[in-house]
C-alpha positions in Angstrom: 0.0 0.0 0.0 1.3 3.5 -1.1 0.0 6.6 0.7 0.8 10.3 -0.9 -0.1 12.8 1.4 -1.3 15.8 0.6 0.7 17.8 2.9 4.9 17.0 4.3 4.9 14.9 7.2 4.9 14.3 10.3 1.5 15.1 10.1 0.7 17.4 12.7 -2.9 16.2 12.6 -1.4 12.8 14.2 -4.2 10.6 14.6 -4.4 9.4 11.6 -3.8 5.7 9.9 -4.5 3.6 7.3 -5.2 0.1 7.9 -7.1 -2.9 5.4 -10.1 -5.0 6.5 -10.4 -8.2 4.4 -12.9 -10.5 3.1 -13.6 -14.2 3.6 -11.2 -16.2 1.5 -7.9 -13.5 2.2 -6.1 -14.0 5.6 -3.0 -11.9 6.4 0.2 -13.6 7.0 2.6 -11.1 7.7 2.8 -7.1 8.5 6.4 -6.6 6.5 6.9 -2.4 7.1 5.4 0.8 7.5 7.8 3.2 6.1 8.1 7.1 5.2 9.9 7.2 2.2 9.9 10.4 2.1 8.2 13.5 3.1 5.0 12.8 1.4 4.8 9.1 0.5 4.1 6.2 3.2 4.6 2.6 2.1 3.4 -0.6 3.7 4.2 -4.3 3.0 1.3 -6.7 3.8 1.6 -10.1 2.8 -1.7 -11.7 2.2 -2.4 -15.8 1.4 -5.6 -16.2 -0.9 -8.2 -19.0 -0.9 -10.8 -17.7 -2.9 -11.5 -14.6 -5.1 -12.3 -11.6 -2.6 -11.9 -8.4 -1.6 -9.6 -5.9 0.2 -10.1 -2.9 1.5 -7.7 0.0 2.0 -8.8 2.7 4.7 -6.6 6.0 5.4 -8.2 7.6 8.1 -6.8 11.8 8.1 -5.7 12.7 11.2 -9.0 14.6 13.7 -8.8 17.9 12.6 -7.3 17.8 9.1 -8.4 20.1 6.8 -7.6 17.9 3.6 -10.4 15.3 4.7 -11.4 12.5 7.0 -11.6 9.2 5.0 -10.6 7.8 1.4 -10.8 4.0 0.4 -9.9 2.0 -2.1 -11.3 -1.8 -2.4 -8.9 -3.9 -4.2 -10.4 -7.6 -6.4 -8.4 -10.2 -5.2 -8.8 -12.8 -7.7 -7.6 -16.7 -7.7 -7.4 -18.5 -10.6 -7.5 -22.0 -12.0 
């Protein structure tokens, strides 16, 4: 998962995180990194093992009080084939 920021970090609005819920068929193995790359960009490594097509979905929560929002998501198709 790649986060751009709309402003330099830290963010002083510091409650904020992004975090995945996923469906029935998708179980997390592993939580790799959570890394600022640099003053804007946020990566994180999630390794996932898939038994059926599903879903994922990415949440970024902005931190209480940011003016550039509250809430963006992104639901990602996880598809198995054969």
């Amino acid at each position: 998962m790649i986060v751009k920021f709309r402003h330099a970090q830290p963010c002083p609005y510091s409650s904020w995180e992004l975090y995945y819920e996923v469906e029935d068929g998708v179980e997390e193995v592993e939580d790799k990194i959570n890394e600022l790359v640099d003053e804007r960009t946020l990566v994180r490594e999630v390794v996932f093992k898939t038994y059926k097509s599903s879903t994922i979905t990415v949440i970024f929560k902005y931190g209480k009080g940011c003016p550039y929002g509250t809430e963006e998501k992104v639901v990602v198709d996880v598809r198995v084939q054969g």
